[in-house]
C-alpha positions in Angstrom: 0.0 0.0 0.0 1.3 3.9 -1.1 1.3 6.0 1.5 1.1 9.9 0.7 1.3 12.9 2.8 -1.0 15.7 1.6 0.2 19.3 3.0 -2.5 21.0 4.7 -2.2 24.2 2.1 -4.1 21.3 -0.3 -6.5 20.6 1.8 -9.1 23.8 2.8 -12.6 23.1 4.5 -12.2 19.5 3.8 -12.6 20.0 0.0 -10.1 17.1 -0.6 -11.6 14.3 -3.3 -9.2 11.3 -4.5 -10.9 9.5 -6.9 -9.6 6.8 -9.8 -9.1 8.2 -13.1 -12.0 6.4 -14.8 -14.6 7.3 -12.4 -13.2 11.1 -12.6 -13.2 10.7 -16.5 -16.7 8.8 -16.7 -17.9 11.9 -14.4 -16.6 13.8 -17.2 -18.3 12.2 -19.7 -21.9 12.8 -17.7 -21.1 16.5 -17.0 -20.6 17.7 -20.5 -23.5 15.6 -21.7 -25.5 17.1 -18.9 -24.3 20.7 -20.1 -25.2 19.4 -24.0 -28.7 18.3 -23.0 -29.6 21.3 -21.1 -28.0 23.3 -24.2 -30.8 21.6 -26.2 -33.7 22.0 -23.8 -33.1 26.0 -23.6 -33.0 26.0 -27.9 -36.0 23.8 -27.9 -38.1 25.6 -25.5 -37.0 29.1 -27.1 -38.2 27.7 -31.0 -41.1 26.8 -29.2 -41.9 30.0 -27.8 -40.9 32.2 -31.3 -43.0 29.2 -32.8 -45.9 30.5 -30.7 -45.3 34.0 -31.1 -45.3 33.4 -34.8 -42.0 34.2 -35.5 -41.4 31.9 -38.5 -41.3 31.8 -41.9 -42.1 29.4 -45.0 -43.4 26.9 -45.8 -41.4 27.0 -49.2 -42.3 26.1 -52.3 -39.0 26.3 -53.6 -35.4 26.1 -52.8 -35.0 29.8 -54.3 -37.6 31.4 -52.2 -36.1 29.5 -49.3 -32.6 31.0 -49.8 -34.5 34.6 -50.8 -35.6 34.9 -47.3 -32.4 33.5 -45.8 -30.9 36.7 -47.4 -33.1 39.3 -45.8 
């Protein structure tokens, strides 16, 4: 067994974690996919709500019309 001596400078209000590097990776993994998800939720609740202000355009009948009101 390792035994390591952590100077107290480290450790403030008992705000010391050890934990293996795949459960700190895999914890990661979950944050940023939390972050992405909650990204998605705030888009998709802000279309909905310029969807029910009627802030939208088309349907298109053509491409050309579609790219005539991308350009305004």
């Amino acid at each position: 067994m390792i035994t390591m001596t952590i100077s107290k400078n480290f450790i403030k209000n008992d705000d010391l974690v050890l934990l293996p590097k795949k459960v700190y990776e895999s914890l990661l993994s979950v944050a940023s996919k939390k972050t992405f998800f909650q990204n998605i939720d705030q888009d998709t609740f802000e279309s909905i709500l310029e969807y029910k202000q009627g802030k939208i355009v088309g349907p298109f009948k053509s491409v050309a019309s579609l790219r005539k009101s991308l350009e305004n």
